[in-house]
C-alpha positions in Angstrom: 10.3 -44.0 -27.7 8.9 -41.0 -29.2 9.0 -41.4 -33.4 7.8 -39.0 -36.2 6.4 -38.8 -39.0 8.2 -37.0 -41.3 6.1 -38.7 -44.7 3.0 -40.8 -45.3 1.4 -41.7 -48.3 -0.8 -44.0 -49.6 2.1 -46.4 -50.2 5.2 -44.4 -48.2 6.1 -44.0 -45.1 8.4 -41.7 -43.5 9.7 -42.2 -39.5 12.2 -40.9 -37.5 13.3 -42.2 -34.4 14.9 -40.9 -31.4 19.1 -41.0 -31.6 20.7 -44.0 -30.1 17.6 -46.0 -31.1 19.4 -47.3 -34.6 20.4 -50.6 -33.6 16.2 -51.2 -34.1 16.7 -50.8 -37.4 18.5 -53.2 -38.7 16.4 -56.1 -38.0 13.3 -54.6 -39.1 14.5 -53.2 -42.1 15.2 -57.3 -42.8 11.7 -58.4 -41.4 10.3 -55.3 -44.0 12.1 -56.4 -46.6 11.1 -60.0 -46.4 7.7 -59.0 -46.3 5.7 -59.7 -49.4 3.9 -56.4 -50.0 7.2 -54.4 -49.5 8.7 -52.7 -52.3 11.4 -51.1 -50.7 12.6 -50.8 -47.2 15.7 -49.0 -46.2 17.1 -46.5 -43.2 19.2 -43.1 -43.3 21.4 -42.9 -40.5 22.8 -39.2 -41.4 24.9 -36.8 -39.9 25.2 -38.0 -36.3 25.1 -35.0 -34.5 22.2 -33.4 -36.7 20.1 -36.0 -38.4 17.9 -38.7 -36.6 17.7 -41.6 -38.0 15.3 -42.5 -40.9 12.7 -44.9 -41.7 11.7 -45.4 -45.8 8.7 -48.2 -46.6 7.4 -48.4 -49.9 4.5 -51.0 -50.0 2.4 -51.7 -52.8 -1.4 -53.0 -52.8 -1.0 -52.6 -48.4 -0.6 -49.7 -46.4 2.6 -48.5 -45.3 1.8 -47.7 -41.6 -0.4 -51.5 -41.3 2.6 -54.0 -42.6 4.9 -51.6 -40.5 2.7 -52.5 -37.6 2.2 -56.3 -37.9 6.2 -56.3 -38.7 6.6 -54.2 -35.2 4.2 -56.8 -33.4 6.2 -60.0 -34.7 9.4 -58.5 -33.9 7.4 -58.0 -30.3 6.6 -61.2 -30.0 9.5 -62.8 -31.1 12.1 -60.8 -28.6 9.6 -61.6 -26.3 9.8 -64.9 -26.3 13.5 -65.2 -27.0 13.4 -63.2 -23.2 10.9 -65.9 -22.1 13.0 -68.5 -22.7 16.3 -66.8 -22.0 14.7 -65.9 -18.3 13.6 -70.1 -18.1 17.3 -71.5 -19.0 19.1 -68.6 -16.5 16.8 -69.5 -13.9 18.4 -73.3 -14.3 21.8 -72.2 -14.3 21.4 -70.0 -10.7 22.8 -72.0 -8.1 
């Protein structure tokens, strides 16, 4: 997945990522928000045909890019596991 950065500060961050990638979003705009250090967290879908979609993080007393990364790597782990253990109960069911 090829993002960009559009903005980065010493407490904002800017991304874009690729179209069709929006449904990855959601659920770390809610880990980012949950974090402590986070000030604001939010996404721009935009046009749909001209804009890609939009990362914003506002983070105080943390940089932007490092709570972006440790949310990314939890998020990691966690689908990961949820795969894990989704691959262990299908293997059961297989007759």
């Amino acid at each position: 997945m090829e993002i960009q950065v559009v903005e980065k500060e010493h407490d904002v961050l800017r991304v874009q990522i690729p179209k069709g990638e929006e449904s990855l979003l959601i659920p770390l705009v809610e880990a980012l928000q949950a974090e402590e250090k986070v000030v604001e967290a939010r996404y721009y879908l935009g046009h749909p045909f001209l804009d890609r979609p939009t990362l914003y993080l506002r983070t105080k007393g943390e940089k932007p890019q490092q709570v972006l990364k440790r949310v990314l790597k939890d998020l990691a782990d966690l689908y990961g596991d949820v795969l894990a253990d989704f691959d262990k109960k299908a293997e059961k069911i297989k007759a």
